[in-house]
DORO-741586 format. One record per residue: residue in one letter; residue number from 0; x, y, z of N, C-alpha, C, O, CB in turn. Coordinates in pm, whole numbers, plus 32768, in hexadecimal, padded with zeros to 4 digits. Glycine has a CB too. Layout:
BEGIN
PT   r     k   n.px   n.py   n.pz   ca.px   ca.py   ca.pz   c.px   c.py   c.pz   o.px   o.py   o.pz   cb.px   cb.py   cb.pz
PT   A   NUM      X      Y      Z       X       Y       Z      X      Y      Z      X      Y      Z       X       Y       Z
...
***
This chain:
BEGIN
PT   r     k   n.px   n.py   n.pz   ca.px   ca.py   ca.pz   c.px   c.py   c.pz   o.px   o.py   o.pz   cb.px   cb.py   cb.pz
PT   X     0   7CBE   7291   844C    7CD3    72D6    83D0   7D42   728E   8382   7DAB   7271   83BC    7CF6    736A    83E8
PT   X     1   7D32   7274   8314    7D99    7239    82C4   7DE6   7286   826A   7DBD   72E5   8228    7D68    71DB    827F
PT   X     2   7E81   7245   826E    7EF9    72E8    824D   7EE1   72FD   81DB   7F48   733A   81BC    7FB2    72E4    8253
PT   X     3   7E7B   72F4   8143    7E57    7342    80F6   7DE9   73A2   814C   7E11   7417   8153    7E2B    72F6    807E
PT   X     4   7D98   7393   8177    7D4C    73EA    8167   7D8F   7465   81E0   7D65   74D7   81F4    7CB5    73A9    8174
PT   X     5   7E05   741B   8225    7E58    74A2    827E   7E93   74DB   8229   7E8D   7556   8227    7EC8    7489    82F1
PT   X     6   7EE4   7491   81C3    7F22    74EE    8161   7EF5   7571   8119   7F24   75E1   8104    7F3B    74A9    8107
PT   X     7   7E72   7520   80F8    7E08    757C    8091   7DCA   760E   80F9   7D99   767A   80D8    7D5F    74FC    8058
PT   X     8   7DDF   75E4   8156    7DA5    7639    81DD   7E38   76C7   81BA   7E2A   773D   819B    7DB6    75B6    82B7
PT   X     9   7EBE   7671   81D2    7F2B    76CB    81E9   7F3F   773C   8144   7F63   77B1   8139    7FC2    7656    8212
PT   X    10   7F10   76C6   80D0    7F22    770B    8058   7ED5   779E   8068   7F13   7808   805D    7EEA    76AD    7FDC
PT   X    11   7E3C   7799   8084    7DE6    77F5    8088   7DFE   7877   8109   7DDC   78ED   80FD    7D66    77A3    8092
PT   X    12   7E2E   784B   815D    7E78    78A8    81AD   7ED1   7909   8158   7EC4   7982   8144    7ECD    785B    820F
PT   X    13   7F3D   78A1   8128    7F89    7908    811C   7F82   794B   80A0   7FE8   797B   806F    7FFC    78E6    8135
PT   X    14   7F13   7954   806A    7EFC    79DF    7FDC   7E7E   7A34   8037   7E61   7AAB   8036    7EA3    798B    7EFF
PT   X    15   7E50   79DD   8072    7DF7    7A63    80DE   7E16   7AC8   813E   7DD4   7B2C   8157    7DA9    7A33    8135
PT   X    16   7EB5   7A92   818A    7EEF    7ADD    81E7   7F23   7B6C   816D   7F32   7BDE   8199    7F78    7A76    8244
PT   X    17   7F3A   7B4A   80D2    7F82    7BB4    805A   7F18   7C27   8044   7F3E   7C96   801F    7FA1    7B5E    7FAF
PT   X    18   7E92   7C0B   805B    7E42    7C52    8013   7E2E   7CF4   805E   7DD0   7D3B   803C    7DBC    7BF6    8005
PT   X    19   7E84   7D1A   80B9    7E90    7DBA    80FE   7F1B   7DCA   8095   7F20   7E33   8056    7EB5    7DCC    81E0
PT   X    20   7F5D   7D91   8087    7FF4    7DAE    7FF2   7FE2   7DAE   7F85   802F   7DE9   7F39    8065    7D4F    7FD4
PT   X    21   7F5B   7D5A   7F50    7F30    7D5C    7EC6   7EE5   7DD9   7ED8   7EC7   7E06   7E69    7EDB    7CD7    7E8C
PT   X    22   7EBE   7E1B   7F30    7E58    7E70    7F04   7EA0   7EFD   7F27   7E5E   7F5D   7EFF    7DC2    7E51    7F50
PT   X    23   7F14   7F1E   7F67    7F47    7F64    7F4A   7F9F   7F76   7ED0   7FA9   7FE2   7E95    7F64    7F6C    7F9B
PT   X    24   7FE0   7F00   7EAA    7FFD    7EB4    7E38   7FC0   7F29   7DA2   7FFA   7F6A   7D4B    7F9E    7E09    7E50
PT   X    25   7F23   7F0F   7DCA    7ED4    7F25    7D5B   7EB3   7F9C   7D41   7E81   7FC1   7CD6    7E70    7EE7    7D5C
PT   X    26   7ED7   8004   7DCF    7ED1    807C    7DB7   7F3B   80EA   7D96   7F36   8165   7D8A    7E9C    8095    7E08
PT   X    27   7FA1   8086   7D8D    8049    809D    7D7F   8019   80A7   7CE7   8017   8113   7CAC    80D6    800E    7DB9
PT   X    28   7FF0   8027   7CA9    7FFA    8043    7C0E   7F7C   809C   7BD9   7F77   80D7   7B6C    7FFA    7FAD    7BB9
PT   X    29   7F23   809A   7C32    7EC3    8100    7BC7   7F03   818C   7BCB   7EEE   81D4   7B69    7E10    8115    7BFE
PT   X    30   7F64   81C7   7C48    7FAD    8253    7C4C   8010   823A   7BCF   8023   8293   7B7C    8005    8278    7CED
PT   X    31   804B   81C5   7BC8    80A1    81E9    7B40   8042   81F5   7AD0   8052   8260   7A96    8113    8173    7B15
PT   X    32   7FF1   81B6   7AA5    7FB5    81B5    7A2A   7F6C   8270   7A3F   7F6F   82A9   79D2    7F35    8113    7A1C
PT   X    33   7F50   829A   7A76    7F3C    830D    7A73   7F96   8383   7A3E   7F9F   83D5   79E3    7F20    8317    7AD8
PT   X    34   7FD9   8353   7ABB    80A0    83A7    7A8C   80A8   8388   79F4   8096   83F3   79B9    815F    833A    7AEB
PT   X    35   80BC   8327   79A0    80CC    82FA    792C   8070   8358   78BC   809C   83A3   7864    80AB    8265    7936
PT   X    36   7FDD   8339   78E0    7FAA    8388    78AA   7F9B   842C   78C0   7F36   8471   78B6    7F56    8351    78AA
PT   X    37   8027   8454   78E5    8004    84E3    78EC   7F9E   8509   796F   7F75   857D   796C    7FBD    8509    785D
PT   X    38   7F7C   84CA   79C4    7F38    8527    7A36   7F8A   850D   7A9D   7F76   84A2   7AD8    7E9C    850B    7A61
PT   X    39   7FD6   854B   7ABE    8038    8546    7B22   7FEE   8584   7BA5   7FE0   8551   7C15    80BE    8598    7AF3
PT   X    40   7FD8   85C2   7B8C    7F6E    85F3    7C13   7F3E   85A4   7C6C   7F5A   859C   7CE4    7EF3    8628    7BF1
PT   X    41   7EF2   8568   7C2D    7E89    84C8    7C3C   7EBB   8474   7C6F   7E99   843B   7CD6    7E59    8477    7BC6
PT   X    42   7F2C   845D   7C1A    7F8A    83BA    7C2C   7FD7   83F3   7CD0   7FD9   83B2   7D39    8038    8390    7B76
PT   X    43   8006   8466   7CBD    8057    8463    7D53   7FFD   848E   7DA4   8034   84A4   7E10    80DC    84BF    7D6A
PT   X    44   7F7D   84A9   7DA8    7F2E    84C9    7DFE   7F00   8423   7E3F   7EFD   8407   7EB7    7EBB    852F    7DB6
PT   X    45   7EDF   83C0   7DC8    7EB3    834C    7DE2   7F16   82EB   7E4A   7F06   8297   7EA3    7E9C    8315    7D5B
PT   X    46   7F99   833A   7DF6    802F    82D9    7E42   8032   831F   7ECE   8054   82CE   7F25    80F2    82F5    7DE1
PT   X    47   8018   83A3   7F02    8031    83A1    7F6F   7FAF   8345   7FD6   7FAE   82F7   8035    804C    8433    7F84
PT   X    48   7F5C   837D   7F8A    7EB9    8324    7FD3   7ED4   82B8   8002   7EBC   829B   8077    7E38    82F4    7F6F
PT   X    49   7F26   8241   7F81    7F2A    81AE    7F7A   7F71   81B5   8004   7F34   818C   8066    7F7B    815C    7EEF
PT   X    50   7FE4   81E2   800F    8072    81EC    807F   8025   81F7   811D   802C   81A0   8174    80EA    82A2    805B
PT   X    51   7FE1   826D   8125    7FB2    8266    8198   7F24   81C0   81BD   7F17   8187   8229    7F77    8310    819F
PT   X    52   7EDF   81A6   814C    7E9F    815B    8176   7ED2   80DC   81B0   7E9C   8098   8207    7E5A    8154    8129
PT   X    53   7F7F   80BC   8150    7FC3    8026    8181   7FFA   806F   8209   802A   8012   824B    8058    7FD2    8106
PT   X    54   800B   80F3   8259    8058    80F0    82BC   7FF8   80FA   833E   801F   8102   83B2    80C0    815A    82AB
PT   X    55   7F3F   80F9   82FD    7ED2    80C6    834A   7ECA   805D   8398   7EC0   8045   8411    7E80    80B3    830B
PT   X    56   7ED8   7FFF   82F1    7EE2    7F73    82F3   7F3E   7F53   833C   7F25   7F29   83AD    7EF1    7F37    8283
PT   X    57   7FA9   7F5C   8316    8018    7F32    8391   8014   7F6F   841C   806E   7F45   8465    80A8    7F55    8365
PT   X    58   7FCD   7FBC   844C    7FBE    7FAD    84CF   7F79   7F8A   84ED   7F87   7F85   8567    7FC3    7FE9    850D
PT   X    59   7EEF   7F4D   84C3    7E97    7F0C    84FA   7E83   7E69   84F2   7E59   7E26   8551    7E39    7F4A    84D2
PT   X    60   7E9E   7E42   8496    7EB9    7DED    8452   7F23   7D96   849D   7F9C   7DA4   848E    7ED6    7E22    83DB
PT   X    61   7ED0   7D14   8514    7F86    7CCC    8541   7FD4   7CCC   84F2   7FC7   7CE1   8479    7FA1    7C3A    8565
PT   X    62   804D   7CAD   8543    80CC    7C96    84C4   80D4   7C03   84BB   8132   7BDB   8475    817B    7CD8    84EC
PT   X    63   808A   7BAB   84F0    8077    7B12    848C   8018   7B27   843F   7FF5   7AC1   8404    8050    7A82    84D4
PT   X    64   7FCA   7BA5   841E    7F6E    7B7D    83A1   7F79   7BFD   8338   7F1C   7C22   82F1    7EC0    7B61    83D5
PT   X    65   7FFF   7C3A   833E    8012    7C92    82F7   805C   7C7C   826E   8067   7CD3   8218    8044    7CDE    8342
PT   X    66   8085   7C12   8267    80D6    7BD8    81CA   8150   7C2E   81B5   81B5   7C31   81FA    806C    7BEE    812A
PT   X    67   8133   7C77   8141    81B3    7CA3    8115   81CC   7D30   812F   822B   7D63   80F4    81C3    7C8A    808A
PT   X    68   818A   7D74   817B    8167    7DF0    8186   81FA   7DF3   822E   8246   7E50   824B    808A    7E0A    819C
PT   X    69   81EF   7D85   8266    823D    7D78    82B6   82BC   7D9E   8296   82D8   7D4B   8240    8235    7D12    82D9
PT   X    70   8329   7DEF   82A3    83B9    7E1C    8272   8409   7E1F   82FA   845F   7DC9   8308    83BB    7EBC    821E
PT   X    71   83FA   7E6A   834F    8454    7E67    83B2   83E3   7E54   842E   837B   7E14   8437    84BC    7EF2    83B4
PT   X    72   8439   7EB8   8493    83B2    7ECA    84FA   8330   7EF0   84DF   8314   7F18   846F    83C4    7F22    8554
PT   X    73   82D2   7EE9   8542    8221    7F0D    8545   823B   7FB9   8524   81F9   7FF9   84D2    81B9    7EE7    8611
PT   X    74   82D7   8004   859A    82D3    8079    857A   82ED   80CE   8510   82CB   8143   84FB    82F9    8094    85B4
PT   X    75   832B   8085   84D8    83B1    8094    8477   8365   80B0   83E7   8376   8115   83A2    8421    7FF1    8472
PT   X    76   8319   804E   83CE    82C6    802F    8354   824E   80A5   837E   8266   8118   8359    828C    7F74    8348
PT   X    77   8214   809A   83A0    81B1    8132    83FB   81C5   81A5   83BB   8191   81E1   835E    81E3    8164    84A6
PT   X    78   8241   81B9   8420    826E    822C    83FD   82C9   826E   83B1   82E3   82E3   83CE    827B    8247    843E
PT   X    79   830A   822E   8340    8321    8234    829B   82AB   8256   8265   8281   82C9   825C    834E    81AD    8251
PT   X    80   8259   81C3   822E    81DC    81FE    81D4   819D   824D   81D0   8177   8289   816C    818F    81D8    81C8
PT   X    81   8171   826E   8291    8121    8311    82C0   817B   837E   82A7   8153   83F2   82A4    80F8    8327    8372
PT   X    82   820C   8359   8292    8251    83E1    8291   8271   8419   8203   828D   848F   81EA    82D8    83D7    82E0
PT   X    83   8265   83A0   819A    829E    83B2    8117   8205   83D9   80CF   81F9   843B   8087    82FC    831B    80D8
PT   X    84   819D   8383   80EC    8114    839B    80C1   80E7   843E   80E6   80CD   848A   8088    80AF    8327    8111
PT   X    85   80E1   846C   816B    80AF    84EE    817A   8127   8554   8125   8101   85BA   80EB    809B    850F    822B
PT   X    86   8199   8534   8125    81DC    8592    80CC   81B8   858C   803A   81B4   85FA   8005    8269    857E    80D6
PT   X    87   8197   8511   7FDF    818B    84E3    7F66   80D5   8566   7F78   80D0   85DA   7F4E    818F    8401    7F52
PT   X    88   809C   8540   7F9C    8019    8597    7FC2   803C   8625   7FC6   800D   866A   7F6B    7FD8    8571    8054
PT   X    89   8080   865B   8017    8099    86E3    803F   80C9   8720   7F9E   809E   878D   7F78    811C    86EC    80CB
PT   X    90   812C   86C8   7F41    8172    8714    7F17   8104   8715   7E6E   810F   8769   7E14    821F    86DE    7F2A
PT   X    91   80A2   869A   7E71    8043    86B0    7E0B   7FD4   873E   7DFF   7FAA   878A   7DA8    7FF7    8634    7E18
PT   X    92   7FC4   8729   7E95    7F3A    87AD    7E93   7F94   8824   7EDF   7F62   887C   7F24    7E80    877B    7F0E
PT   X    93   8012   8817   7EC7    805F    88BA    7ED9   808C   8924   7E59   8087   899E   7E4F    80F7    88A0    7F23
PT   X    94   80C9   8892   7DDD    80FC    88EA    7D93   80A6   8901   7D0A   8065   88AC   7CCC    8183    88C1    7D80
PT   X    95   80B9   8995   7CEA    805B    89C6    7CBC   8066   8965   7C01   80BB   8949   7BAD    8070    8A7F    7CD6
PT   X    96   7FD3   8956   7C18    7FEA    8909    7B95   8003   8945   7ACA   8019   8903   7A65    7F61    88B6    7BA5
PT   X    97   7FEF   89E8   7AE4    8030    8A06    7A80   8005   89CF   7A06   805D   89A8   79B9    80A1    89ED    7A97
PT   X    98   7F75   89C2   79DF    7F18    89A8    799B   7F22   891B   7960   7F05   8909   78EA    7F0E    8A09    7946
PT   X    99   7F51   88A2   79BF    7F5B    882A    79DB   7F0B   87FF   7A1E   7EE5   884F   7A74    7FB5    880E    7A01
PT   X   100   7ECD   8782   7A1F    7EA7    8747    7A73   7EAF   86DD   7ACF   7E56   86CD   7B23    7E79    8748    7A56
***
């Protein structure tokens, strides 16, 4: 193999190992654009969703092919997102929305 085409090998790795961070990433901003537009409901319903799905991802997901989603420990990162996500959830479909949506 010749060191362009290893390079080109390492370039493509490493935006493929991103794409479990871009896609929580992406559900981070569609909950704001919601929030923004007035559906708060939605947006923190979506933000807790997004939270638990990256604290999926990060446990299943080795931690050499987890990108940026990686922060501290396997446990650590886990069990934040599962803990901040199911609360972000709990506290959307608890409080009464008061002819909001």
């Amino acid at each position: 193999m010749r060191p362009g085409q290893r390079s080109a090998a390492q370039r493509v790795r490493r935006y493929v190992v991103q794409i479990p961070y871009f896609v929580v990433l992406l559900g981070l901003l569609v909950a704001a654009v919601l929030v923004l537009f007035d559906r708060w409901r939605r947006g923190a319903f979506v933000f807790g969703s997004v939270l638990l799905l990256g604290a999926v991802l990060r446990a299943f997901i080795p931690t050499s092919r987890v990108g940026l989603l990686q922060v501290r420990s396997k446990f650590f990162d886990v069990a934040v997102m599962a803990s901040v996500g199911s609360l972000i959830l709990w506290l959307a479909t608890s409080i009464d929305p008061l002819g909001t949506d």
